[in-house]
N, C-alpha and C positions, 0 to 999 in steps of 0.2 A: 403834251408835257405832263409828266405825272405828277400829283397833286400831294403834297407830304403834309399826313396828319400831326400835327405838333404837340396836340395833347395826349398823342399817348404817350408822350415821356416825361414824365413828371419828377425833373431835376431840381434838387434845391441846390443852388450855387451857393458859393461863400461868398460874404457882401463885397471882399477889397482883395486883392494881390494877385501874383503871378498865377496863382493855380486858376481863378475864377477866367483872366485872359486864355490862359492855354485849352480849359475847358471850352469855351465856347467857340474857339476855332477847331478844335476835336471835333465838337459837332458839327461844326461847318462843315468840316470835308466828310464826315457819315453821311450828313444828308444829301450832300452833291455827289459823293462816289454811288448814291441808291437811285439816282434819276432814271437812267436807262435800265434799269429793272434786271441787268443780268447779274450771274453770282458767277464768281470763278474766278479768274486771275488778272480780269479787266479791275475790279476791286481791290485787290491787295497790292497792285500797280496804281492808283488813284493818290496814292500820298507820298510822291515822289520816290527819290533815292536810285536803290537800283533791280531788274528782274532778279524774282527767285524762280529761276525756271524749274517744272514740277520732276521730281525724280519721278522712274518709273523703271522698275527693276527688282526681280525675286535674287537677285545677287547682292547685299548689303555688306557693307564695311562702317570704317570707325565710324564714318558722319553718318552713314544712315543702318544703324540696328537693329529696325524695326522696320523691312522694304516689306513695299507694295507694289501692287501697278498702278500708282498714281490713284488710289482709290478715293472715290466721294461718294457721300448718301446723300440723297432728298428724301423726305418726306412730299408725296402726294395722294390726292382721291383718285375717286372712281369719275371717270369725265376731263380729267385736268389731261395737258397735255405736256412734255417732257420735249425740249428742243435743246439740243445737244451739240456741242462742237467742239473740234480739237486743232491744232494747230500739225499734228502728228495722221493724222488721218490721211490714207491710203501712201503713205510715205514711207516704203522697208513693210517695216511689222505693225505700223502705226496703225490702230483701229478704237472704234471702242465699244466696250461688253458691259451689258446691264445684266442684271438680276432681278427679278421682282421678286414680292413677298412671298406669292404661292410659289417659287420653284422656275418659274417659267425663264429662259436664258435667249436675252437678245443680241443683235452684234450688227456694226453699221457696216463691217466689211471691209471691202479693200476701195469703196470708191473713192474718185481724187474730187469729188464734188461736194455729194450731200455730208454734211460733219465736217466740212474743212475750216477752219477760221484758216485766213492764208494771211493774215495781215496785221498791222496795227490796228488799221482803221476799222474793221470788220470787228474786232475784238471790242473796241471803245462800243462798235454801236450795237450789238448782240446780234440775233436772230431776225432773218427777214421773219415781218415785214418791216423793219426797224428800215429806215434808207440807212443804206450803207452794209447792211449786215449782210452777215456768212449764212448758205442754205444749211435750215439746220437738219439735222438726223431725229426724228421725229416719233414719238412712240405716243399713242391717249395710253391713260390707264384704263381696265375693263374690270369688271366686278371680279371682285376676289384678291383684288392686285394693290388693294389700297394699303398704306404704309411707309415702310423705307425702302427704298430702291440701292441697290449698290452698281454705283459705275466708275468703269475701270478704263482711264486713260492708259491707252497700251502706247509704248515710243516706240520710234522706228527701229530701236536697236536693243534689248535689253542687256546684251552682254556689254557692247562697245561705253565706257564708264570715264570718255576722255572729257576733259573741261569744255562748257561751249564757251566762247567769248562773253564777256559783262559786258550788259546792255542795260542804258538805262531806263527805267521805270517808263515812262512817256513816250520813247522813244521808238522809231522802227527797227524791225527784228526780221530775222528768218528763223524755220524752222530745223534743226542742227537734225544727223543721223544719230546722234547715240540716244542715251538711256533717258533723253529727257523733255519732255513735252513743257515748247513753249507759251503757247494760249489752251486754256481750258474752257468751258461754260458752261453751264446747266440752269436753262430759264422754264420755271413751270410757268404754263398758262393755264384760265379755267376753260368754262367751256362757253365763255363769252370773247376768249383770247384775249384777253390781259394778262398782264405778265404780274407775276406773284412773287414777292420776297420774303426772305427769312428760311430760307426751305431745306437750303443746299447746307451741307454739313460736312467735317471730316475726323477722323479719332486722333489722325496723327498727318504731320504737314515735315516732308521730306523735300526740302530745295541746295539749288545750288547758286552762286553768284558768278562762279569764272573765275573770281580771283578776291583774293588777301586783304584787299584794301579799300573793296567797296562796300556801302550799308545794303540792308533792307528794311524799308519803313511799312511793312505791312500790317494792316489792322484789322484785329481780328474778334470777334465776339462769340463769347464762353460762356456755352450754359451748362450749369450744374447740377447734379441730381436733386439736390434739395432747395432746387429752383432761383438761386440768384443768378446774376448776369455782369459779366467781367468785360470791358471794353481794352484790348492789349493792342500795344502800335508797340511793335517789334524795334522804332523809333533807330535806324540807320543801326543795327544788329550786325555786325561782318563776321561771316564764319565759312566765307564760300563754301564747302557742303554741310548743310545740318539738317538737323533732326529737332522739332519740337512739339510735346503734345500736354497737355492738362492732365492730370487726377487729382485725387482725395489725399494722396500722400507724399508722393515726390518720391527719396528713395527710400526703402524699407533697409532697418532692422532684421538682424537673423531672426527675429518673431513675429516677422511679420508688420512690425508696428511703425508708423512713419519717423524716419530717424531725423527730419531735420538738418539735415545736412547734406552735403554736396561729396559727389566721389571725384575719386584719385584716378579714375581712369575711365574706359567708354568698352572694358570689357566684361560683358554682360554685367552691368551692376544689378542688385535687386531690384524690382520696381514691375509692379504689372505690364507687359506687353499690353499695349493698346491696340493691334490687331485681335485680341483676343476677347471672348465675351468677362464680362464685368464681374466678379461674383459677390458674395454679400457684402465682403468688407473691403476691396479691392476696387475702384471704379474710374472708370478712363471717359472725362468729361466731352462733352461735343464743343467744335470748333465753329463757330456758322460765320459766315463771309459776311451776313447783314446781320441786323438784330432780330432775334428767329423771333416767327411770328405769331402773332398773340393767338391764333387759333390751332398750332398745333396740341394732339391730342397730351394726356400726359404718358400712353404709352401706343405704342403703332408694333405691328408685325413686320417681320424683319424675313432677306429668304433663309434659306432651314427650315423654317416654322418655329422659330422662335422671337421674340419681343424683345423691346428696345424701350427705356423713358425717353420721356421729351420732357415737355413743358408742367412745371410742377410749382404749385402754390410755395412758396417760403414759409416753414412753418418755426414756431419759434421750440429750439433745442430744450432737449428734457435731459435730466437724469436722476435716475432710481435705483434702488436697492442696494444702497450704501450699507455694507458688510467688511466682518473680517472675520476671516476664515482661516484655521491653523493649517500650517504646508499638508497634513497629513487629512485635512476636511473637516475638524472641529471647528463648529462656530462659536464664536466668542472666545474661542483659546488657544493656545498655541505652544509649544512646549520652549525653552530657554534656548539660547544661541547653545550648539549648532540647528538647532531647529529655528523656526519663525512661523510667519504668515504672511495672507496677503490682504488689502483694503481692496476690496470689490466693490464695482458700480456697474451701471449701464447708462451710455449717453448715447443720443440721437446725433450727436454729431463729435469732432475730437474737440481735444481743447488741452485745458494744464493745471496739475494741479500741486497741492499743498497741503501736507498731513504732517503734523507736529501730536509726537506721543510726551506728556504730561510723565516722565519717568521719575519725578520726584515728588509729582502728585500733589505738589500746592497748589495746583489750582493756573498756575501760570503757563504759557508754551513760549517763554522767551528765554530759560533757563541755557546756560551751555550745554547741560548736563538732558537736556530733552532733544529728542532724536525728530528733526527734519528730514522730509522726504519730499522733494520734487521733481516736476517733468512732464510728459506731455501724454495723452492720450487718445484714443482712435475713438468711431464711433463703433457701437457695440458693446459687447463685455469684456471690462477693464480689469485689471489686478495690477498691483502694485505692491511690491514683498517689502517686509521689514525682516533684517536678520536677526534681531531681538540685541542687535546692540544699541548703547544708551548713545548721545550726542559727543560724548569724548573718545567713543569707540569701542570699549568697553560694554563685557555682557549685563544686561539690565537684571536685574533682580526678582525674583520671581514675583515679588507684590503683594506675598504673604495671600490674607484672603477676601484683600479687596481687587478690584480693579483698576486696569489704566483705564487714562482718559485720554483718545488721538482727538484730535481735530480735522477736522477734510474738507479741505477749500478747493473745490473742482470750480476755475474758467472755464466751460465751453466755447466751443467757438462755434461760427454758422457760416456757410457758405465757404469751405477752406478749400482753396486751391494752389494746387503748385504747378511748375511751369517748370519740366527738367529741359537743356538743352542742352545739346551731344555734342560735342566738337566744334564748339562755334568760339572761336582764336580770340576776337574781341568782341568788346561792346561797350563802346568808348562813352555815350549816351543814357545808358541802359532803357530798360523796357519802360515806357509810360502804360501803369493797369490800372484798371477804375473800376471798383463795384459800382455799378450804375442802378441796383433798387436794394431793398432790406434797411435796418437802421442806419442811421446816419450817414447813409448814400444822397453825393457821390462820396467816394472814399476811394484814394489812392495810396493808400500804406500798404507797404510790401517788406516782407522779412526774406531772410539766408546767413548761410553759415558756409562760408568755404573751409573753417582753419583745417579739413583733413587734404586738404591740395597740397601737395607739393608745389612749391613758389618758384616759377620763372615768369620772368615777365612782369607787367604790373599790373599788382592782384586790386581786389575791390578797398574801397577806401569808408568804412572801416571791411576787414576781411571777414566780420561776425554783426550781423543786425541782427539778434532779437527783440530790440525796443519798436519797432519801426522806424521807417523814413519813406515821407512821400515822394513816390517815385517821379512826380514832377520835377521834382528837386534831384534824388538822387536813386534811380529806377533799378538799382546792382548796378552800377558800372566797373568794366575791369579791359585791361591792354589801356594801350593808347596807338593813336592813327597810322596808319604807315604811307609811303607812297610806293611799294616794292608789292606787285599785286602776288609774288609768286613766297612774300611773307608770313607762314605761318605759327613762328616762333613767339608765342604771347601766352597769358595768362590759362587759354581757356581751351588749347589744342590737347586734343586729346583728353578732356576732361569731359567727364556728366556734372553739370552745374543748374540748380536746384534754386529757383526763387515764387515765395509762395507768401499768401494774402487770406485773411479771414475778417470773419468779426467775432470780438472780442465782446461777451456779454457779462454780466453782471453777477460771479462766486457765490456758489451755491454753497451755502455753511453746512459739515452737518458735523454731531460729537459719536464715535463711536466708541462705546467701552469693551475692554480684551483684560484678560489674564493669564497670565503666562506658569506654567505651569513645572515643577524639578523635582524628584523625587528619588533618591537613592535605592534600590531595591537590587536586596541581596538573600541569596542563598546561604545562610550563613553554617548551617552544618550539613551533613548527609553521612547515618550512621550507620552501618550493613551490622545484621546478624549472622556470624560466619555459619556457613551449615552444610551440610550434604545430600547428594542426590537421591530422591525419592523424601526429604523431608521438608518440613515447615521451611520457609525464611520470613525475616520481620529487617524492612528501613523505617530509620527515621530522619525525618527532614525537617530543619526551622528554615523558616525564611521570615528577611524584617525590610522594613522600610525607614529606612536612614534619613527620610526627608529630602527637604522641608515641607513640602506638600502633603497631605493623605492625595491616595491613589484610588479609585474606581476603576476596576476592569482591567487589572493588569492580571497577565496569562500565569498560572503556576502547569509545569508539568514533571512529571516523574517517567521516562522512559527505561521501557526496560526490555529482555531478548526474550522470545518467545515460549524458551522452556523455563517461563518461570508462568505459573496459570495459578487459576483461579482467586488471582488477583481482588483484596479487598482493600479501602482504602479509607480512613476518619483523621479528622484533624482537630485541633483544638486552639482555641484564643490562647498564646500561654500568657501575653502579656499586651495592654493595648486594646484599639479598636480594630476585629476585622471580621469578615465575614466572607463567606463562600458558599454558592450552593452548591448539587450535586453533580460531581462530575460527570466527564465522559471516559468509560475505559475499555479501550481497543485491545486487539491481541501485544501491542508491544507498546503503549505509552496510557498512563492516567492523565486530562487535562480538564481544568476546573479555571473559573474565572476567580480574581481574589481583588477584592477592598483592603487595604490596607492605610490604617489612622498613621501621620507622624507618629515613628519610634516602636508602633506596633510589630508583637513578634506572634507566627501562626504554625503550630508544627503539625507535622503529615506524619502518620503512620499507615506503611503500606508493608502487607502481607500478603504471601501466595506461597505454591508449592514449587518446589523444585523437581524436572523430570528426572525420573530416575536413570537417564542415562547421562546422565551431565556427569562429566568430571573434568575440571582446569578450570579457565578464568568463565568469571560472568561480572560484565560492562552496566552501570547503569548510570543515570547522569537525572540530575535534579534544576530545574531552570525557571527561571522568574523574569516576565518579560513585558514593557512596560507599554499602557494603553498608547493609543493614539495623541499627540499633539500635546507627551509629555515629556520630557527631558529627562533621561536616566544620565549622570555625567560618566560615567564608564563606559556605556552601553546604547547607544545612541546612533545609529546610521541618518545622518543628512539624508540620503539621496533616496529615502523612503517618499513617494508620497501618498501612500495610504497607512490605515492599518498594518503595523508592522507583524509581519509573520514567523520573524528566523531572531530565534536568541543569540543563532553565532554569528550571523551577519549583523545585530545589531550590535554586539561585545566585539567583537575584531575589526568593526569600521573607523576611519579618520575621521572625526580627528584624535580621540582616544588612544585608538592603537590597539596593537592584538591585545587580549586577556581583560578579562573583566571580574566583577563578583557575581554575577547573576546565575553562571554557572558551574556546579561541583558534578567532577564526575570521580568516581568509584569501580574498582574493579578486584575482584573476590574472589580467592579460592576455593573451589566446594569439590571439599572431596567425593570418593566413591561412598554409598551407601555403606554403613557399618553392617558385619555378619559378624555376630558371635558363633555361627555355629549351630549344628542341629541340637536340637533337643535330645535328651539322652535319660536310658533307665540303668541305673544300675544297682549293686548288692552293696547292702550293707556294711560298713567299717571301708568298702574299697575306694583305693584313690580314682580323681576321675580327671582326664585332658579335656580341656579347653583352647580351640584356635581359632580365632579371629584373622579377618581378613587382610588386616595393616596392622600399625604401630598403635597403640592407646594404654589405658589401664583398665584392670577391674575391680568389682564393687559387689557386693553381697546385699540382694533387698533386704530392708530392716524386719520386715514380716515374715523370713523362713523361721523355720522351726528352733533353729539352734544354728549357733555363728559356725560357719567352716571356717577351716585355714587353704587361705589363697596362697600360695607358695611364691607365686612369681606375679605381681599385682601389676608392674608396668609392661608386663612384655605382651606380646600377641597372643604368644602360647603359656599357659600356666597350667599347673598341676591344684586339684581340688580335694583335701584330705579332710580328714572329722568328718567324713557323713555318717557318723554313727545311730543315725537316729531315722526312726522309717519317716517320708514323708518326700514334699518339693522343694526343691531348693531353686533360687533364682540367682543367676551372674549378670550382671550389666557390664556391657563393655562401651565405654566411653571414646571416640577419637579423637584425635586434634583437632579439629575443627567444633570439639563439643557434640557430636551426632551419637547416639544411644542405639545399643539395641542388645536384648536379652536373650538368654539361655537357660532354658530350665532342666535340671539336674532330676530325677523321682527315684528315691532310692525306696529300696523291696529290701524284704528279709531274707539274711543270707544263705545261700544251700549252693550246692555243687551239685553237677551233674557231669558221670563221665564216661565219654561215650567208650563204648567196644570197636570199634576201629577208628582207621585214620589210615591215610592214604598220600604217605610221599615221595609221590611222581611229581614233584615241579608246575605242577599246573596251577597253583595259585589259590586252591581249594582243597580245606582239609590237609593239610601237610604237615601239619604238628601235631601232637597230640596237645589237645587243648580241652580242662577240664572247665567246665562252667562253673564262675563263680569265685573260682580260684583265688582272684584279687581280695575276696574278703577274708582270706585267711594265709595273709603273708607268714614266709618262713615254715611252710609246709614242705616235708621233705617225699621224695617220689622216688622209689627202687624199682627197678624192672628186672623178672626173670623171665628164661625160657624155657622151655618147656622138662627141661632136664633139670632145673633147677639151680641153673647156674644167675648168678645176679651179672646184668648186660649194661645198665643203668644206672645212676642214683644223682639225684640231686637235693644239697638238704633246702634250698629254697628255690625250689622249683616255681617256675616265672613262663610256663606253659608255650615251651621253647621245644623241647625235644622231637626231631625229625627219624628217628628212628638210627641214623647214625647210619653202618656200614653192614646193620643186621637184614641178614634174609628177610623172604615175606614168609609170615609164618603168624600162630598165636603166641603173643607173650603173657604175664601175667604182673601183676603192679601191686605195689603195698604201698598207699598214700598216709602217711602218721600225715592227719590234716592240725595243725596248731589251732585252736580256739581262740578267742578276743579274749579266753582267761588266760590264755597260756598253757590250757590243758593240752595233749594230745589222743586225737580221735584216728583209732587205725581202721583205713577204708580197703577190703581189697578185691579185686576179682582179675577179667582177663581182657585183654584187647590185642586183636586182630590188625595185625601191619601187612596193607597191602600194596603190594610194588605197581602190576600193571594197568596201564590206563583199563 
């Protein structure tokens, strides 16, 4: 007879009522279901009702989501010995496959013998040499192999998924051909062969009952990562096929975070697969058939080669680093709704909390007008956003240049667990769960929330417990009884339903201060110097800040196209507090960081050359772009969260809307380079042409000699008279765009010189007779005779025109009466030579 230590369980009962009666009949049947020392389904058949016979199939539907092959772990050493039995062995496909730690893969085969439990009675009494027991399938463990073992009840059939008959609990059974394996066992011995409990464990328990209208009262013990221990009796549960397993959250949140509530369906809801390994913040608790055993390790090797917790001291929940941080990563600030922040923490376990911001700043957090935030949180690192609006809904106020005051009242909790179960129709009863050590254990209070269920049937009563209620009393219950076992029209068919337990410790206060930050900033002018190609150009930019805040580290840049170089750039306070140090300037934009005081205004002047091939538009755009975790109210992109990098994506984001002030752009005519024109020598008193490249005016520098007359002063082309005077004369020609460029005139003392031939054949050279100088002596008449002496020619203001006309090639001979600037006449004469042939 096995001897049961009583002191290791060290239960404080309540002194009077129904709970303390139900408790220690609880423990009655633990401790009489643990006598014959086996683990498996002789155990969870011990407290009436009716079998859950074990699913076992990689083919899963609504009730089981999560198939196995019937899979369990033990934990054992080096020396202990593993005795094993199935109800399904050597039957179809029926076998079963171990795994050890190192890798190593065993299998009992196809025998009808060793592994068989074939009975009731076999299963009640475990593994010979028990009298009565089934021969078991036998493995020791050998060095290397110490750990978690994984063993896999395989059924006769894994495809065949038809109902076995409902049998009940106590009662004898056969073992059916389809997917489901009726008796299980797994008894470790050491190596004195005694039989060992607490050892045997599962992540997920996949049964069926046969039919609609029978319970399952199976009891089952929950240990938890952070080491407490949950005593659950399934307490007459009807869901003929389910699915149930423990974790840290129940169903998850699109982020992951445990939502607290129960789904609307059993298609794939969120929620860790508990086939699957654990990872930091996601964990799928163990299930163990006895109270697992005080000498499990706190962690054991698993096969793969990797590890697995076990048994872990209960430590008591922390949390730290209570912060708030602006969406964009400022600590301590945050810019004005549509921006915000988040309240950061880190807790060792989940829990709930309460952050009331002091929006009106008296000192109180019970105002309307102060913004509540609450709800629940995971263990880990936490966030919690505020959208910067106040408790009426409305955007909070920037705070000027003090601070809010939030308050942060984080409940942790310790030891949380949930219990999701998958298609289980009723649970007229609901579950009895008991933390059995940690504070104020035992403890039966258990929460849930169904109200996202669609309602047929009869739902739970209330449909929402987050106060608690002791499950003694009222454990979830929902349906009510049927006697139609092929009934599955109730509450909970087809539903993932979610009932979960913690402790609740004692609000951790903390005060955090935030300020919230708005600042207007605007481009407010952008002035171009029109000009042309190959010369100077000069902008100028103000930009100011509109408030209410001063700003730090908002971006200024001046973008511009590449043919504009060597780019210089100063600015000056015109009005206000700001400052800026030395920028950065690339081939096409200047970008400077700028402080700017409320109301302060800082203007830019940027300078560079223009290439000399540019002619039509040149683009440039001036932009003011506000730091991090500040509220520009024009200019503003929510969906930043960092450092904002794009002026047009914060000016055209919602909630604003396109167009903002932060951006002015500019775009500018620049003409072609102005030509006056070569430079020119000419004779005294004569007039002189002038053409320019375009349309403009001309101008006389104030330093020539003596003022000319400009004849034609707007047009392109003009005529230059009065150079009466030896010396240089300068023309500026001005364009429309204001671009300059000069001509100098150098006039010499006047004389003539004329040549003795001239040559007009058509060729473009030499084809007039053209006397040098000529122009200086307007109204000079010119006769030509020939050689006989006849006159051939005459012109009395000869304009050094005459092609020789229709005369032979021969010598003629010319009389120039040249007029003077007195109006005397000078007769010039000799002979010149008209030659025809090329």
């Amino acid at each position: 007879m096995a001897i049961l230590n009583y002191t290791s369980y060290n239960f404080h009962l309540p002194a009077k009522g129904s709970f303390r009666l139900k408790w220690c009949i609880f423990l009655f049947l633990i401790f009489t279901a643990s006598i014959s020392f086996a683990e498996g389904s002789k155990e969870i058949t011990a407290n009436g009702g009716y079998r859950a016979f074990l699913f076992s199939s990689t083919i899963g539907n609504a009730s089981f989501p999560f198939p196995t092959l019937g899979t369990m772990k033990v934990y054992v050493k080096v020396g202990e010995t593993l005795n094993i039995g199935s109800s399904a062995q050597g039957l179809g496909a029926g076998t079963i496959n171990l795994r050890a730690p190192d890798g190593t893969t065993y299998t009992s085969g196809t025998s009808t013998t060793i592994g068989l439990i074939s009975n009731r009675v076999q299963e009640l009494a475990g593994p010979l040499p028990n009298g009565g027991g089934y021969t078991p399938y036998t493995l020791t463990v050998q060095a290397g192999q110490a750990g978690v073992w994984e063993i896999d009840f395989v059924s006769p059939n894994g495809n065949d998924a038809s109902n076995p008959n409902p049998v009940a609990a106590n009662a004898n059974w056969t073992q059916s051909t389809g997917t489901y394996v009726t008796a299980f066992d797994v008894t470790v011995r050491n190596s004195s062969a005694e039989p060992l409990t607490g050892r045997v464990f599962t992540n997920v328990f996949s049964g069926i009952l046969g039919a609609f209208n029978v319970g399952f009262n199976g009891i089952f013990n929950i240990l938890t990562k952070d080491g407490y221990q949950y005593v659950m009796n399934n307490n007459g549960q009807a869901g003929n096929g389910f699915t149930f397993f423990a974790n840290n959250k129940g169903f998850r949140t699109a982020t992951g975070a445990a939502s607290y509530q129960s789904v609307d369906n059993v298609n794939s809801p969120n929620i860790q697969d508990p086939t699957t390994a654990d990872t930091q913040s996601d964990i799928t608790y163990k299930i163990f058939f006895n109270t697992p055993a005080a000498d499990l390790p706190a962690t054991a090797n698993t096969p793969g080669g990797g590890t697995t917790w076990l048994l872990n001291t209960p430590a008591a929940p922390t949390v730290s680093s209570v912060n708030f941080i602006g969406d964009e990563g400022t600590v301590g600030q945050a810019g004005t709704n549509p921006l915000g922040g988040n309240f950061t923490f880190t807790s060792s376990t989940g829990g709930s909390y309460s952050i009331v911001i002091d929006v009106n700043k008296n000192g109180l957090f019970t105002d309307p007008i102060d913004r509540k935030l609450t709800g629940t949180f995971s263990a880990g690192t936490n966030q919690v956003h505020w959208d910067g609006l106040d408790g009426m809904g409305n955007k909070a106020p920037t705070g000027g240049l003090s601070a809010y005051t939030a308050n942060v009242s984080l409940a942790n909790t310790a030891g949380e667990v949930h219990f999701p179960f998958f298609d289980v129709e009723r649970n007229v009863n609901g579950i009895i769960l008991t933390r059995i050590n940690g504070n104020e254990a035992p403890d039966d209070t258990v929460y849930w929330d169904d109200t996202p269920i669609t309602v047929v049937g009869t739902p739970p009563n209330p449909i929402k417990n987050l106060t608690g209620i002791s499950s003694s009393v009222n454990g979830h219950k929902w349906g009510i009884t049927t006697t139609d076992p092929t009934d599955q029209n109730d509450f909970g068919n087809n539903k993932s339903i979610d009932t979960w337990a913690y402790i609740t410790n004692t609000p951790l206060i903390s005060s955090v201060n935030l300020k919230l930050i708005e600042a207007d900033l605007a481009v407010i002018s952008l002035i171009p110097a029109t000009g042309c190609a190959g010369q100077p150009v000069s902008y100028t930019v103000a930009v100011k800040n509109n408030g209410p805040n001063d700003v730090t580290g908002s971006v200024f840049q001046f973008n511009f196209p590449n043919v504009i170089t060597n780019v210089a750039v100063s600015s000056v306070a015109t009005s206000g507090v700001s400052a800026t140090p030395v920028g950065t300037i690339s081939t096409i934009a200047y970008t400077s960081n700028l402080d700017l005081a409320n109301g302060a205004v800082r203007t830019y002047t940027i300078t560079g050359n223009i290439a000399s091939t540019v002619s039509g538009n040149i683009t440039v755009s001036a932009t003011i772009l506000r730091p991090a975790d500040v509220t520009d109210p024009d200019a503003t992109n929510p969906a930043d969260t960092a450092t904002p990098t794009d002026p047009v994506s914060e000016c055209n984001s919602a909630p604003s809307g396109v167009g903002c002030n932060n951006i002015i752009t500019n775009t500018t005519i620049f003409a072609a380079a102005p030509n006056a024109g070569p430079d020119q020598v000419i004779f005294q008193y004569a007039p002189a042409t002038l053409a320019a490249n375009s349309a403009g005016t001309w101008a006389q520098a104030i330093t020539d000699p003596v003022v000319a007359n400009i004849t034609s002063p707007t047009g392109s082309t003009t005529t230059i008279t009065g150079l009466n005077t030896i010396g240089v004369y300068h023309f500026i020609f001005t364009n429309a765009n204001g671009c300059a460029a000069t001509v100098a005139l150098t006039v010499i003392k006047a004389d003539t010189a004329i040549p003795n031939i001239f040559t007009p054949n058509n060729d473009g050279f030499n084809d007039v007779f053209k006397i040098k100088g000529l122009e200086s002596y307007p109204g000079s008449q010119l006769i030509i005779f020939n050689r006989w002496g006849n006159e051939v020619y005459r012109a009395d203001n000869y304009l050094n025109n005459w092609d020789g006309g229709n005369l032979a090639e021969g010598t003629y001979y010319y009389i120039l009466n040249r007029r003077e600037h007195t109006g005397e006449i000078t007769p010039l004469k000799g002979w010149v030579f008209l030659k025809r042939k090329k």
